[in-house]
N, C-alpha and C positions, 0 to 999 in steps of 0.2 A: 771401260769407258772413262772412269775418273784417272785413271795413269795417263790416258792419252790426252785426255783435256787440260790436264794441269801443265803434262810437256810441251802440246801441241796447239791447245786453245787460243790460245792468245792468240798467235801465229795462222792459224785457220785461214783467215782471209787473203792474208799475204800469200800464202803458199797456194789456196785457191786460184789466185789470180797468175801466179807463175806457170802451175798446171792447164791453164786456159792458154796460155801465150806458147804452149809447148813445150816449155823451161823446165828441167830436173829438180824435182824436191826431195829434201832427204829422206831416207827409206822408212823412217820410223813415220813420217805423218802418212803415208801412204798405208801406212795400218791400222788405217780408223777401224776398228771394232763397231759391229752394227748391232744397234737398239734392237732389241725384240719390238715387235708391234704390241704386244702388253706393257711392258715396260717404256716406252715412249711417253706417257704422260704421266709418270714417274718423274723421269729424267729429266722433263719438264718443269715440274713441281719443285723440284730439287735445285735449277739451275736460280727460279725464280726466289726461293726463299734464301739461297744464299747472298743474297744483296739486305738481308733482315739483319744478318749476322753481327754482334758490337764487336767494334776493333778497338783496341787497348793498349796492354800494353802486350796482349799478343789476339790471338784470331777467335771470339767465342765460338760458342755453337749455334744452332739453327735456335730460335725462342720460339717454345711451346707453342705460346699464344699467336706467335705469326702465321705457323704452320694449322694452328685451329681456324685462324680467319682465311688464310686461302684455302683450305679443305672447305668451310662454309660457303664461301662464295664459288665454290665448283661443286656445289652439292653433296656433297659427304654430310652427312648432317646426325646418322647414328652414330651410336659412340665407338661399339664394334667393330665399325667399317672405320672410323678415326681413327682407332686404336692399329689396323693394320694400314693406317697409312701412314701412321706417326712413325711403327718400326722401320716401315721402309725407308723412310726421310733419315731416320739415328741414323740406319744400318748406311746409308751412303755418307751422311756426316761424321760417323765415326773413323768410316774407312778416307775420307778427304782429308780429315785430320791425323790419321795417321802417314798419308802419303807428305802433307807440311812437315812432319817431323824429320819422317827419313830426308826429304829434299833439303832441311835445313841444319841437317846433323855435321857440321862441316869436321868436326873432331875425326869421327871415323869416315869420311869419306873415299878415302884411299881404298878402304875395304868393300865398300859397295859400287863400284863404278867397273863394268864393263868396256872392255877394250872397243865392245859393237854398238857403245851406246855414246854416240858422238857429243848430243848435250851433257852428258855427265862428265867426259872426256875435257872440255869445254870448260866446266864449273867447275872440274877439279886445279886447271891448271889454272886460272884464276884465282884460288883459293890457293895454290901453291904462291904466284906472284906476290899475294896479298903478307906471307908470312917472312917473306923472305927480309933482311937487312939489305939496304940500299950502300951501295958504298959511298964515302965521302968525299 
């Protein structure tokens, strides 16, 4: 779900509303991945502490203490039961910070971009215009 939200998220609505009009959206948002019903108010949790996060001079992490105070105000209130809710929180901020990286890795980008994956296709060639000398 964090691949497709980071590709596809933004975009969501737009493409919601072209799929309501009958209109073709490209293949990859039509693979939204679906939430376990356990995991939904995780992925909840998650969406909402990322707006905690300090921005800098690059993207921090989720702060401890944010993720203590929305765990309290939703009842979590052992530490035990904190404690596995705080790893699930790392474990999806670790993996969202991993997925910023590779998206921002423009050095080797040639080597990770699929011929099937239209947005990288897209940011690659981009990223090709951006390096090029303009002539005079």
């Amino acid at each position: 779900m964090l691949r497709w939200n980071h590709d596809w998220g933004t975009k969501a609505d737009h493409f919601d509303m072209l799929l309501g009009m009958g209109r073709e959206v490209p293949g990859g948002f039509l693979k939204r991945p679906e939430i376990l019903p356990v995991a939904v108010w995780y992925w909840s949790a998650f969406c909402a502490l990322e707006t905690e996060r300090h921005i800098g001079m690059a993207v921090g992490p989720i702060p401890w203490s944010k993720a203590l105070e929305y765990a309290t105000e939703h009842g979590i209130t052992k530490a035990d039961e904190f404690a596995e809710f705080w790893q699930i929180i790392m474990r999806l901020d670790n993996e969202a910070a991993r997925i910023r990286r590779v998206a921002s890795d423009d050095e080797n980008l040639r080597e990770k971009v699929s011929i099937n994956d239209p947005e990288g296709v897209k940011n690659l060639m981009r990223n090709l215009g951006k390096k090029r000398e303009r002539p005079k």
